[in-house]
Structures are given as structure tokens and as C-alpha cells.
C-alpha positions as a Markdown table, in Angstrom:
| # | Residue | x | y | z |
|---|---|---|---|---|
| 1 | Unk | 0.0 | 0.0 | 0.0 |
| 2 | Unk | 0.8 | 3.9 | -0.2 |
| 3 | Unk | 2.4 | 5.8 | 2.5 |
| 4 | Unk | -0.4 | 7.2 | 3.1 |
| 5 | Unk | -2.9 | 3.8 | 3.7 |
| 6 | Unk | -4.3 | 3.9 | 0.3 |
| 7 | Unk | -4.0 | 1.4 | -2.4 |
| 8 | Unk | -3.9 | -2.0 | 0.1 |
| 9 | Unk | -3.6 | -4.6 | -2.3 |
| 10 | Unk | -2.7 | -8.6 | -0.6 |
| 11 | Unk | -0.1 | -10.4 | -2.1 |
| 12 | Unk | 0.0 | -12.5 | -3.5 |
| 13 | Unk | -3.8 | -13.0 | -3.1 |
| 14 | Unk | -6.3 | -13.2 | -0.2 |
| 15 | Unk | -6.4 | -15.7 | 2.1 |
| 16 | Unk | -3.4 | -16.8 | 0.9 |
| 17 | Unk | -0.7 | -17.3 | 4.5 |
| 18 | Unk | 2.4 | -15.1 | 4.6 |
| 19 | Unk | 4.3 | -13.8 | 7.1 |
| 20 | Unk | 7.6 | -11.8 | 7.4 |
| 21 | Unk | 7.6 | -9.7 | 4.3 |
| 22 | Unk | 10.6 | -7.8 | 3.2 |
| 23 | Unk | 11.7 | -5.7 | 0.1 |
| 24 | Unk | 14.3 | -6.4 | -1.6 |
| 25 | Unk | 17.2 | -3.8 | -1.8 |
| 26 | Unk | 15.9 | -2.1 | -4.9 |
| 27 | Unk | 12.1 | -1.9 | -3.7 |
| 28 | Unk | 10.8 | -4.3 | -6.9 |
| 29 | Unk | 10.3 | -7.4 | -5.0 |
| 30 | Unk | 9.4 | -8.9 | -1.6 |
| 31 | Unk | 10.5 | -11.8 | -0.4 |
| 32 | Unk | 8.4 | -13.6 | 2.1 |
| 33 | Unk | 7.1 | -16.8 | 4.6 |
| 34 | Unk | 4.5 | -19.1 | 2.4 |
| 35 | Unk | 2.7 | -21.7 | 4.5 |
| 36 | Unk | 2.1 | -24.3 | 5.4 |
| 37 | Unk | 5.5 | -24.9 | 6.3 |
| 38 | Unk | 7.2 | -21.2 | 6.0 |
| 39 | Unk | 8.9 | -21.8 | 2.8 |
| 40 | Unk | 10.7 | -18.7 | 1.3 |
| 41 | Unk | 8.7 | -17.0 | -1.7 |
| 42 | Unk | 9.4 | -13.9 | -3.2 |
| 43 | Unk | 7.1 | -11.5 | -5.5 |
| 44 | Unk | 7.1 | -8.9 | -7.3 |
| 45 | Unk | 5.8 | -5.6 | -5.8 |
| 46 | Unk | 2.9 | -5.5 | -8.3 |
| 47 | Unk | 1.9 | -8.8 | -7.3 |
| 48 | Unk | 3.4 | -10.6 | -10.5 |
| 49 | Unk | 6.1 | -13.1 | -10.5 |
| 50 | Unk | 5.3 | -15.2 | -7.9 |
| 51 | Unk | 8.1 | -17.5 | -7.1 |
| 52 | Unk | 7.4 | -20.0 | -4.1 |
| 53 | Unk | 9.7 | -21.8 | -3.2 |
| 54 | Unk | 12.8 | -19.9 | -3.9 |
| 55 | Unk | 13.9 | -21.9 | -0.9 |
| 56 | Unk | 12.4 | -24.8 | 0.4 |
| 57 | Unk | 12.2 | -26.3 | 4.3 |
| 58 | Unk | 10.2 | -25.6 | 7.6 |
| 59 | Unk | 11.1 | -22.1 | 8.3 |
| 60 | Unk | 11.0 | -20.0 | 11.2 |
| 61 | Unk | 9.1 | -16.5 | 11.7 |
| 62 | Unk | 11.7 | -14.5 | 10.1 |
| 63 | Unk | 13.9 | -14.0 | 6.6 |
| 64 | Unk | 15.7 | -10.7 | 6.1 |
| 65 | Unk | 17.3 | -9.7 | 2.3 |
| 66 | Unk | 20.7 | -9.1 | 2.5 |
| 67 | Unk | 21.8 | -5.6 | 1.2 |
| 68 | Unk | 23.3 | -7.1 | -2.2 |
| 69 | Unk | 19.8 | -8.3 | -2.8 |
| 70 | Unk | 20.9 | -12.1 | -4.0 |
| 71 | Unk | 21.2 | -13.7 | -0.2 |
| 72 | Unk | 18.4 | -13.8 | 2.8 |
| 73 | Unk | 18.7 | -15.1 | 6.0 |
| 74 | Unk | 16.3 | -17.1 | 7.9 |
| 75 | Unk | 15.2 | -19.4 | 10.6 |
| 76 | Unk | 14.8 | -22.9 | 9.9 |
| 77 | Unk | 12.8 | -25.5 | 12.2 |
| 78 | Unk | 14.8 | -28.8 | 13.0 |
| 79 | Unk | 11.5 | -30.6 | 12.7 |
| 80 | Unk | 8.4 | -30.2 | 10.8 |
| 81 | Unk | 7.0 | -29.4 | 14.5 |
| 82 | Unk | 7.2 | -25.5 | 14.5 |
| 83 | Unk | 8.3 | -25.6 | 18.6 |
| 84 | Unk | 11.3 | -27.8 | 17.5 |
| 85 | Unk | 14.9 | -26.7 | 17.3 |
| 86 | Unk | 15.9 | -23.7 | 14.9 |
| 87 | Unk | 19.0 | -22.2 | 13.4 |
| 88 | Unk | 20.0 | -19.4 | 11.2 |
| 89 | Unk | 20.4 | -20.3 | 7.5 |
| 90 | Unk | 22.0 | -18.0 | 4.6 |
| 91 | Unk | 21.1 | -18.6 | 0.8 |
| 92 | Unk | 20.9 | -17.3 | -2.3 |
| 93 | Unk | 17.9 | -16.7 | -3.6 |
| 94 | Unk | 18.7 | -18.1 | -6.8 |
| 95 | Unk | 17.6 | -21.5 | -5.0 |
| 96 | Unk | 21.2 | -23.2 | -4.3 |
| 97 | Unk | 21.8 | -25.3 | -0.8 |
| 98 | Unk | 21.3 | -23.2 | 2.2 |
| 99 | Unk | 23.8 | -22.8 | 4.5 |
| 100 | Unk | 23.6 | -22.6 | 8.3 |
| 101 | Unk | 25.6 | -20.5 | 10.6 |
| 102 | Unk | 24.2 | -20.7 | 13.8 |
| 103 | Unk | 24.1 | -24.5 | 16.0 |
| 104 | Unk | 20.8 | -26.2 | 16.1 |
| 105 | Unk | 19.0 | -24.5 | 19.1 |
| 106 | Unk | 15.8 | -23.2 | 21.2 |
| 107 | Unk | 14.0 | -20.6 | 20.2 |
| 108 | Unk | 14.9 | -17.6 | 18.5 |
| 109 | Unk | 13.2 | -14.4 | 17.4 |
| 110 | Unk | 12.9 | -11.5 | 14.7 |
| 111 | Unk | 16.7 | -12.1 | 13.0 |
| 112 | Unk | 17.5 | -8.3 | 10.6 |
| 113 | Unk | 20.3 | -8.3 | 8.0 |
| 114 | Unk | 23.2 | -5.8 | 8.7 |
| 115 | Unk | 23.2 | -2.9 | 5.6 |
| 116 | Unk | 26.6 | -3.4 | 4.9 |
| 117 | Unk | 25.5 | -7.3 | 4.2 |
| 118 | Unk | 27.9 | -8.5 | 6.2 |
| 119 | Unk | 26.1 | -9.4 | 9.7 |
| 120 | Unk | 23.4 | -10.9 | 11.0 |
| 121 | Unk | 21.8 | -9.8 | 14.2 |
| 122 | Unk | 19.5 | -12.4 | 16.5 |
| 123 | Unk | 18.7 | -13.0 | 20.0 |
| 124 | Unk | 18.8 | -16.7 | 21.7 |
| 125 | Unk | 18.1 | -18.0 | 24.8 |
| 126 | Unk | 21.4 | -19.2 | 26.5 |
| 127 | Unk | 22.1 | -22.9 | 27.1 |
| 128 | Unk | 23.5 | -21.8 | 30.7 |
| 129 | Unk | 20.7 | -19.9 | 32.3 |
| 130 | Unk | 17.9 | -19.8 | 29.9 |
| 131 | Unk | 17.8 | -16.2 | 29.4 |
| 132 | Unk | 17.1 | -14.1 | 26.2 |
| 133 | Unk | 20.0 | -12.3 | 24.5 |
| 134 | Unk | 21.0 | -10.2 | 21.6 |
| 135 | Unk | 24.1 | -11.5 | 19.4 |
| 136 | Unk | 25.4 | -10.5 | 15.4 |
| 137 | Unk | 27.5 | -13.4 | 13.6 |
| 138 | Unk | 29.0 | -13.0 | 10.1 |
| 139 | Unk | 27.0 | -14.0 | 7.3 |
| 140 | Unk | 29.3 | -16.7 | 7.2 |
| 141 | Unk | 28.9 | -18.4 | 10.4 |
| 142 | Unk | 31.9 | -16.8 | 12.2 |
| 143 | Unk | 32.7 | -14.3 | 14.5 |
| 144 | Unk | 29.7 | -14.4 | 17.1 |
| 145 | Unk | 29.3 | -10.9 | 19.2 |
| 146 | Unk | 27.1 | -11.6 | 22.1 |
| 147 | Unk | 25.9 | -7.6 | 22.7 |
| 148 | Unk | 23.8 | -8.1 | 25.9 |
| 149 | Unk | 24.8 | -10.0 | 29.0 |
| 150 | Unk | 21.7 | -10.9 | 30.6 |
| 151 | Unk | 21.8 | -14.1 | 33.1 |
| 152 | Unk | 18.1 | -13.9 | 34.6 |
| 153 | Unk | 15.9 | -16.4 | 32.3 |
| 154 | Unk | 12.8 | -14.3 | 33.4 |
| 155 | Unk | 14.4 | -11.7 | 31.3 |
| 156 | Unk | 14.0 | -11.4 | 27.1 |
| 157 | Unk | 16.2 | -9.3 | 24.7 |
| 158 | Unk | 15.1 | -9.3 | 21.4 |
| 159 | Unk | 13.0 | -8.4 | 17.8 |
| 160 | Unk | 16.3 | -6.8 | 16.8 |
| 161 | Unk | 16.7 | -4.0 | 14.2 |
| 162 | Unk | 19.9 | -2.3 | 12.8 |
| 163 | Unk | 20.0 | 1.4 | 11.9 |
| 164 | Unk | 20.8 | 2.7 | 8.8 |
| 165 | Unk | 24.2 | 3.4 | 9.4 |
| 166 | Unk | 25.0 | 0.1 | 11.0 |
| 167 | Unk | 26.7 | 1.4 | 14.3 |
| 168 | Unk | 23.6 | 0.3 | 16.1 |
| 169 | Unk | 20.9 | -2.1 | 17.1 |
| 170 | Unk | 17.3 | -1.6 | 18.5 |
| 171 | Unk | 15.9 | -4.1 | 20.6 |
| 172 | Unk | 13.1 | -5.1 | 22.8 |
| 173 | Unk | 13.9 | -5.9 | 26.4 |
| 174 | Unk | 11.8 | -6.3 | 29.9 |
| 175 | Unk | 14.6 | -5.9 | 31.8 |
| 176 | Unk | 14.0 | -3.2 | 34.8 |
| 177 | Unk | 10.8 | -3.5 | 34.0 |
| 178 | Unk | 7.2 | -4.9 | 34.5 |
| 179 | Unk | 6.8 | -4.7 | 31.0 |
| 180 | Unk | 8.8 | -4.5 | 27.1 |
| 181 | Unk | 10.7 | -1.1 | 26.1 |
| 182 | Unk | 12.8 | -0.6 | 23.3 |
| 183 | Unk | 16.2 | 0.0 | 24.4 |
| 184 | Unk | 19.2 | 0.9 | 21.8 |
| 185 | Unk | 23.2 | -0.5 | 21.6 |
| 186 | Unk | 25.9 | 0.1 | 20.1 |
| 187 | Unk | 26.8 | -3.1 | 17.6 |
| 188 | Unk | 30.4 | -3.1 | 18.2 |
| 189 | Unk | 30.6 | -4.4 | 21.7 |
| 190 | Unk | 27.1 | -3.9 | 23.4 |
| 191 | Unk | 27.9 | -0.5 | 25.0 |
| 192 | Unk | 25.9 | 2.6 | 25.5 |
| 193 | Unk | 22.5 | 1.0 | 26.3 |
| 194 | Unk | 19.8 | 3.1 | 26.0 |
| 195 | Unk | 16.1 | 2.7 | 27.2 |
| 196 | Unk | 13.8 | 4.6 | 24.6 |
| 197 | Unk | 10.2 | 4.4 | 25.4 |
| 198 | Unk | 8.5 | 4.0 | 28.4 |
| 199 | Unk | 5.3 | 2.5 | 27.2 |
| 200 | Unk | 4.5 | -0.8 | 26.6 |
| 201 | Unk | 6.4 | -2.1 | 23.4 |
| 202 | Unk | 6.6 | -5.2 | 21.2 |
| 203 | Unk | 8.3 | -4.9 | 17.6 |
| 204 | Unk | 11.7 | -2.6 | 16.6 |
| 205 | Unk | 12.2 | -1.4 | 13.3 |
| 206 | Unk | 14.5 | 1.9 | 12.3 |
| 207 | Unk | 12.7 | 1.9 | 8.9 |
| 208 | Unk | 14.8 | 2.0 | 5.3 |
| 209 | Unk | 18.5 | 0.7 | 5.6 |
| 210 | Unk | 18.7 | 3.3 | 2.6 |
């Protein structure tokens, strides 16, 4: 749709399940979650094209378009059963053998695409203590960051979102609190936490990596 809320049109047609849409770099396609078992599909931003799978497997809740618009990255279910082990997977989207970077694990939330293409962030509970945090890996599979340090496994950090410029991450977090605020970090090593609302809050997004 518009900007402005006009023009909804569904894609690719109602009634049809999808979840986790996102555009491609240059704004002509989306690529997308197709049930029943949260293949990747992608579509053009007209609604033509429809191409599902591009990738096949029991996904997650989450794919995010890498910035040279040929790669996503995405959660994949162990099982079929969707409360099953997942892990982060790269591919291209031209179909070839997914690769994934991240061990087989429990559960694990929103996952967003550094803009330099390089990085992917993601939060994990911790096979220690149980508790929720927030972590970028090469697109690769190497070089894990953990960014937040939380040990209390009553306490989640996660739905993360890079800004623009890559030098930070937004993230939602109940920690101090009786309920979730988005806080900010900075990606390099976790420092300069920031709490930025004060109301109740559930997704983070910083908008266009343009």
C-alpha cells in the first residue's frame, strides 16, 4: 500500500498465509514466509512473479534480504513441528543449498540483516541460564558478538533492528521493567545501552536501511 494507507492490495492473493515480508534492496520485490511450512517466496511488488519456493524447508518466523539483494537469512525449524529446534540459515535466492551458521537451538526471534551485508543480528536463549539475548554473527557463520549480557531467564532481549548506518541495534527488552521497552546498543561491543520508550512495546524497526 501507499504511504499514506491507500492502495492496500494482498499479495499474492487473499487468504493466501504469509508472514515476514521484506523488500528487496531495490524496492521491486518482496520476499516472504509461504505456508504451510514457511517456505521462502518472493514476489514482485505488483503482485506478478510469484516464485514459491525460492527456498524450500520448515522455516521460522523470520527472513531478512541481504543488502546485495541475492542472499536472505532465515530461521529454519529442525523438525516439521514449529516448537522444534531452529537455526539461522544463509542462501541465495537463486535457490542453491542453504547454509547454516548458527548451531541447532531453542528458540529464537525477529533475525534483521546488517546494511553493509555482512552481519546478522539475533537473539537466543542461553544454554546456561535460559535467558534471552542479543548476538550478530557473520554471514558466514563466524565471528559471534554476544551484545547483551543478561543471566536472569525471566528476562528477554530481542526483535532486533539495525540502523541505517550500521553502528547500532534496537531491541526489545523487559529488563527493569514490569513490562517491554525498546532499548538501543551500540553493535560493536554492546555498550551505551539506551532505554527509549517508556510505554508498553513489542516490535523494533529503524525503517529503510537506505
Amino acid at each position: 500500500m501507499s504511504a499514506d494507507g491507500t492502495g492496500l492490495k494482498a499479495l499474492p492473493r487473499p487468504g493466501k498465509f504469509a508472514l515476514g515480508p521484506n523488500w528487496t534492496p531495490d524496492g521491486k520485490r518482496i520476499v516472504f514466509l509461504q505456508g504451510p511450512t514457511n517456505s521462502i517466496a518472493m514476489i514482485n511488488a505488483n503482485g506478478t512473479g510469484l516464485r514459491n519456493p525460492v527456498v524450500r524447508g520448515h522455516g521460522g518466523d523470520s527472513v531478512c534480504v541481504f543488502s546485495d539483494g541475492k542472499r536472505v537469512a532465515f530461521l529454519r525449524s529442525q523438525t516439521p513441528k514449529s516448537d522444534g529446534p531452529v537455526a539461522i540459515f544463509v542462501a541465495r535466492l537463486d535457490g542453491k543449498t542453504p547454509k547454516r551458521i548458527t548451531p541447532w537451538g531453542g528458540y529464537a526471534d525477529k533475525i534483521d540483516c546488517s546494511p553493509d551485508g555482512t552481519r546478522v543480528a539475533y537473539s537466543a536463549p542461553s544454554f546456561d541460564h535460559g535467558a534471552s539475548n542479543v548476538y550478530t554473527i557473520k554471514a558466514d557463520g563466524t565471528h559471534r558478538v554476544q551484545l547483551t549480557h543478561t543471566t536472569n531467564k525471566a528476562i528477554n532481549n530481542g526483535l532486533d533492528s539495525w540502523s541505517p548506518d550500521g553502528t547500532k541495534i534496537a531491541f526489545i527488552s523487559n529488563v527493569g521493567a514490569d513490562s517491554y521497552q525498546l532499548y538501543s546498543l551500540n553493535t560493536a561491543d554492546g555498550t551505551g545501552v539506551a532505554q527509549i520508550t517508556s510505554g508498553e512495546t513489542h516490535l523494533a524497526s529503524w525503517g529503510s536501511h537506505a
